[in-house]
N, C-alpha and C positions, 0 to 999 in steps of 0.2 A: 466237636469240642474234644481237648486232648490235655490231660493234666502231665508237666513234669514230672519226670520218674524223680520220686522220692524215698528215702525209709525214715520212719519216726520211733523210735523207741521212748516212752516215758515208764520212770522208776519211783511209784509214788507212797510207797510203799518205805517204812524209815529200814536202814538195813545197818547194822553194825558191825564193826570189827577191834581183836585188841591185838593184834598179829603188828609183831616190829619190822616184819617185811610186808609188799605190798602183795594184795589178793585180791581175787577179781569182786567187783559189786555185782552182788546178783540183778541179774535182772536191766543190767545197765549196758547194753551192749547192742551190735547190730550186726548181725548173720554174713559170712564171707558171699553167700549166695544173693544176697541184695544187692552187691556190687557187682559191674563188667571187667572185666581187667583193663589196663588200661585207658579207661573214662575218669576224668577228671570231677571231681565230690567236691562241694565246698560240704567240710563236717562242721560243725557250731554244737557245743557241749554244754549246759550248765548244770550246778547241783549246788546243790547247799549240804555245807558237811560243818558239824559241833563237834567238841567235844568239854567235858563238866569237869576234867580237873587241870590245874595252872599248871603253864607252863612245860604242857605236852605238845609234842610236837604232834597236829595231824599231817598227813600226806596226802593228795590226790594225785592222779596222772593219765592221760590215752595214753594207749594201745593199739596198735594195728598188728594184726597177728601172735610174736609173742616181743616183740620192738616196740620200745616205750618210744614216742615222738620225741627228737629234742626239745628241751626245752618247755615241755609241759608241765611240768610240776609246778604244783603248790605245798608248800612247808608252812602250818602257819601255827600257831598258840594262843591259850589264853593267857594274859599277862596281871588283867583286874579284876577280873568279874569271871563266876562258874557258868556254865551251860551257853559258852558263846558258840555262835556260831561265823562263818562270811560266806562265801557264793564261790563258787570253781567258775571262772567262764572261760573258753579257749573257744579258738577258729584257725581251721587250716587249708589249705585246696590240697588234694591229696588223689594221686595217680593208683587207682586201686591195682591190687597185686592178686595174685591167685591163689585162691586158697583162704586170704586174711580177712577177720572180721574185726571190728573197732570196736574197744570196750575202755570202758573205767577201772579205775582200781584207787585202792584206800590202803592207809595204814595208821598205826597209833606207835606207844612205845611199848608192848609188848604186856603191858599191865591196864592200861587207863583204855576207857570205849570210847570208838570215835565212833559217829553216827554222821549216816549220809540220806540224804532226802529229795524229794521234787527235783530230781534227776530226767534233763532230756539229752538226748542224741539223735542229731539232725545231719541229715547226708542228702544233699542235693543233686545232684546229676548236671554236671554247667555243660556235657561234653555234646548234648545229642540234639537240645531245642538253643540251646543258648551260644551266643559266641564269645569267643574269649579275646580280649581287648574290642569288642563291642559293648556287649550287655556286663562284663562283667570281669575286674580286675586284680589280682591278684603282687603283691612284693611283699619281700622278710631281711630283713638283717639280722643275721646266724653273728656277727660278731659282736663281742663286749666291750660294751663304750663303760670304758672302770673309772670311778675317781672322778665324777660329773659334778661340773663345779653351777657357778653361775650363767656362766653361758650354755645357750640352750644348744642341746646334739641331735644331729637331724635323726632319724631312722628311717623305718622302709618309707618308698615314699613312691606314687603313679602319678602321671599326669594325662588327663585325655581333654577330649572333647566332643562330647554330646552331638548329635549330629540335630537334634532337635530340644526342644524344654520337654523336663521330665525329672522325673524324683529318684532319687540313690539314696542307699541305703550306705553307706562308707561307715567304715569301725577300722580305729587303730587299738592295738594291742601291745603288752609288754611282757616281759617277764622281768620284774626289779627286785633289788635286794638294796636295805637303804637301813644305816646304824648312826646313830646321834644327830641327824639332820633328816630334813624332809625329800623327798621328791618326788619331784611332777614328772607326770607324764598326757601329753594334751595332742587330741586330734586338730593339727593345722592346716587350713584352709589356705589358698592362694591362687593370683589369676584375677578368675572372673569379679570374685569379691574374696574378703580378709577375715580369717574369723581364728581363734586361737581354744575356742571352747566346744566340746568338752573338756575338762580336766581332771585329773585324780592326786591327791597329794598325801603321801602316806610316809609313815616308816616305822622301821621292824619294832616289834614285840621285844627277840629275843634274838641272840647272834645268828640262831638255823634257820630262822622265817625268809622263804623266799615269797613273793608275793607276785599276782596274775590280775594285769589292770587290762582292760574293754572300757574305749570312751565311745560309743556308736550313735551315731546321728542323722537323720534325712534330711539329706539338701534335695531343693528345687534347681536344677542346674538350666541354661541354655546352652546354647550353639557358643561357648567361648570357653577358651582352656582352663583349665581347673587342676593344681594340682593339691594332693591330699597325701600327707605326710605325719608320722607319730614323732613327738618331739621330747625329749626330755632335759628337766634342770633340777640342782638342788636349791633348796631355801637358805647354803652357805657354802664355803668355800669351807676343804678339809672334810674327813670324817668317810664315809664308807657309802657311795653313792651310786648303783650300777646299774645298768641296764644290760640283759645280759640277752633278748630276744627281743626281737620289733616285728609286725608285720601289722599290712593297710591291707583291708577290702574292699571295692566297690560295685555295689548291685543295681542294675539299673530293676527300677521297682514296675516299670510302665513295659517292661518286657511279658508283665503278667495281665492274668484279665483284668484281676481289679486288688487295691489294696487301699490302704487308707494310714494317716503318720499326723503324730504332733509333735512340738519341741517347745518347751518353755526354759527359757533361762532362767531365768528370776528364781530367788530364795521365794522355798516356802516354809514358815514356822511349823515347826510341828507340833500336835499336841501330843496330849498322854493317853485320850481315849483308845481303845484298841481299833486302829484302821480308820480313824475317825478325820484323819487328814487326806482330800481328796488331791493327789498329785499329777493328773492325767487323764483325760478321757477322748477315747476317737469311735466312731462308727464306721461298719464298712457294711454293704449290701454283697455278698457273693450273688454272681448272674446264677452260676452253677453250685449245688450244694458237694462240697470235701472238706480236703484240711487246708488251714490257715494256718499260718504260721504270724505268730506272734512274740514281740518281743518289746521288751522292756528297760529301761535302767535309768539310773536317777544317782547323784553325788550328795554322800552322805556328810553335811558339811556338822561337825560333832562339838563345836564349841565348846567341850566337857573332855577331859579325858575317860571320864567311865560310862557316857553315854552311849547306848543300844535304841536300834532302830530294827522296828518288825513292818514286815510291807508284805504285800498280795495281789493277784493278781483275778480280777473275776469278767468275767463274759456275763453277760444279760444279768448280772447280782447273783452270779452265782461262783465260787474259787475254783479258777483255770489255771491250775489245776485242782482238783480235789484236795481236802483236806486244810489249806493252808490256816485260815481259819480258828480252825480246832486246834491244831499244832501251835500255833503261836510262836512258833521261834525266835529267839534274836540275834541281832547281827552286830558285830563290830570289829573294822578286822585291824586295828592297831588302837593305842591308847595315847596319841597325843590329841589336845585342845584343836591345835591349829589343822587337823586331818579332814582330808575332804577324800573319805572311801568309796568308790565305786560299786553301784549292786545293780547287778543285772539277773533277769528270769527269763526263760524261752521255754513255748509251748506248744502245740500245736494240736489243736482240737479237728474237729470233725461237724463244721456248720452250715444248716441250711440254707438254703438260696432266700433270705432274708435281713431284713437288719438289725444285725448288732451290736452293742452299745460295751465296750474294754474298757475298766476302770483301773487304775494304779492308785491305791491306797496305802497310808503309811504311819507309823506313830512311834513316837521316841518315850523310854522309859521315865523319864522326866524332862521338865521346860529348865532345868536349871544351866545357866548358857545360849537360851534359846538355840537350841539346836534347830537345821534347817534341811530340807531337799531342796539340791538345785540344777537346772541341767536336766531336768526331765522330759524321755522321749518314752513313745511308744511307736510303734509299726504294728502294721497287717498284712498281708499279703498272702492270698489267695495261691494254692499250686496250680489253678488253672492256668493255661495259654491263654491269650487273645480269641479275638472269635471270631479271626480269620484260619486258625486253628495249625495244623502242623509248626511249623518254625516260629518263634516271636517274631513280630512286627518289624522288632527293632532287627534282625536277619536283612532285610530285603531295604533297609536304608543304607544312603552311604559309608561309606567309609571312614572310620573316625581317623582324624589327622593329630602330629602331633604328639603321637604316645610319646613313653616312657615309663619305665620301674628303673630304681634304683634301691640296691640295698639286697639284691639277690635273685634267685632263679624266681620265673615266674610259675606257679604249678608245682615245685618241686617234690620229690617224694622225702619225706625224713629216710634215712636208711640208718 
């Protein structure tokens, strides 16, 4: 038995700043010596960052060494309501350098406290058990599709084919900036079968809000092409529409010993109790007891302009991570009626060779608008191998035919 080289850092700990430049999150970061030079990482980040007065702007952003990734940032404000907070989520595959370690970093406006929370950093290893256009896919568009009208604009986008049935983990991402109209941004499906959800549909606060959309979903794929592309529209023609980053993932999940996934479309109403709306539940049995990685997210459909949504994440009834609970945070990351915000959490505990029970719970400050979760997924996934052991399974099957990425380098390094 032989678990993926991994590194997990979790920051659960609230940590503040009021610095109008950006400074490192303590605590939030992953050591240059946990990487190989040269070994391709898929890193995945999430955090949740507040802050309690209007219309400041917070910041987040990685790092690798002292080079901020293109295109990481989050800019975002409160515009209705005090003490808001939304969720950082980014993913990159990223050619480790010598010397560089990956970190977080915050900022406010030099006066007002931004606060950052349930902070993870995830660096996987895809270079050494895994293959790349086998197990696991990688495309981005570095360029600005500006002024997106009604018609939909592709972005990064893969195409393979499975060499057998099996589960993927695929997430498209964005980075959008969007004034007096709305825009979607939706992980598109095509091929074997047609699917156009998940979705995110947001727009700014305030002129400086750039915003970081993750629609991540598990398909059950077979032996037929599949391609998987981030697609974006506005909800009108005119007005300040951008998409200014794209990038597709795809993980094959059966590369590992064992993992476990659900997907619900359908609206759920929310109530007001605290966590009292049950959004998701999966079980996994680890053969071998380590870490699991899990992940979560759900569309925050807000029928309200000043509705807040708090949600949690617990292993066996208990908050995975710590705290959330007690913290109670809320979430809202823009203030129109018709917004449907994306929130995403990623954890990864330490479980024993038994069965687990992951629950995604949720609840909205008020029913006024029926506000809804929709679109919710969970994953597990064990970092053990197979248990035929050195290389994944998926190694020693054929050849996948049919590739493609479009929309950029595949692996690339930001420089």
């Amino acid at each position: 038995m032989a678990a993926i080289a991994h590194s997990s850092t979790q920051q659960n700990t609230n940590q503040s700043t009021t610095s109008a430049t950006y400074v490192d999150v303590s605590g939030a970061s992953i050591a240059s010596t946990e990487f190989t030079v040269d070994k391709k990482y898929l890193l995945w980040v999430s955090a949740q960052i507040r802050v309690g007065t209007l219309d400041v702007v917070m910041g987040m952003q990685a790092v690798h060494g002292s080079t901020t990734f293109a295109e990481s940032e989050l800019l975002a404000a409160v515009s209705n309501t005090a003490n808001f907070g939304t969720t950082y989520n980014w993913f990159h595959v990223w050619t480790a350098v010598s010397g560089e370690s990956i970190k977080l970093q915050f900022k406010s406006n030099g006066t007002a406290t931004v606060n950052a929370d349930q902070i993870h950093l995830l660096a996987i290893n895809l270079s050494d058990d895994l293959v790349e256009n086998t197990d696991w896919f990688f495309a981005e568009d570095a360029t600005d599709a500006l002024n997106i009208g009604l018609t939909p604009v592709d972005g990064a986008s893969v195409t393979f084919t499975p060499s057998g049935v099996s589960d993927w983990l695929v997430a498209a991402w964005a980075q959008i900036r969007s004034q007096a109209i709305n825009l979607f941004s939706a992980l598109i499906r095509s091929g074997e079968a047609s699917s156009s959800l998940p979705e995110s549909l947001t727009e700014q606060n305030i002129t400086e809000d750039i915003y970081l959309v993750l629609n991540p979903r598990v398909f059950a794929l077979t032996a037929a092409s599949n391609t998987f592309k981030e697609q974006a529209r506005s909800s009108a023609a005119g007005g300040t529409a951008d998409r200014l980053h794209s990038r597709v993932f795809a993980l094959n999940l059966n590369a590992f010993r064992n993992h476990a996934n659900a997907y619900t479309e359908a609206d759920v109403n929310l109530g007001t109790v605290d966590y009292g709306t049950a959004l998701q539940t999966i079980s996994i049995t680890p053969d071998v007891a380590g870490d699991v990685w899990i992940g979560s997210y759900f569309g925050f459909d807000k029928q309200n302009a000043s509705r807040e949504v708090e949600f949690r994440v617990q292993v066996d009834n208990v908050d995975e991570p710590a705290g959330q609970t007690t913290d109670n945070y809320q979430f809202s990351q823009s203030d129109e009626n018709t917004d449907e915000d994306p929130f995403s959490l990623s954890t990864m505990p330490n479980l024993t060779a038994a069965e687990h029970t992951i629950d995604l719970d949720a609840s909205a400050d008020s029913t006024t608008g029926t506000p809804a979760a929709q679109y919710r997924t969970r994953w597990a996934v064990t970092m053990e191998l197979p248990a035929a052991a050195g290389p994944s399974t998926a190694q020693t099957m054929p050849a996948l035919t049919g590739f493609t990425a479009t929309g950029g380098m595949i692996g690339r390094q930001d420089i």
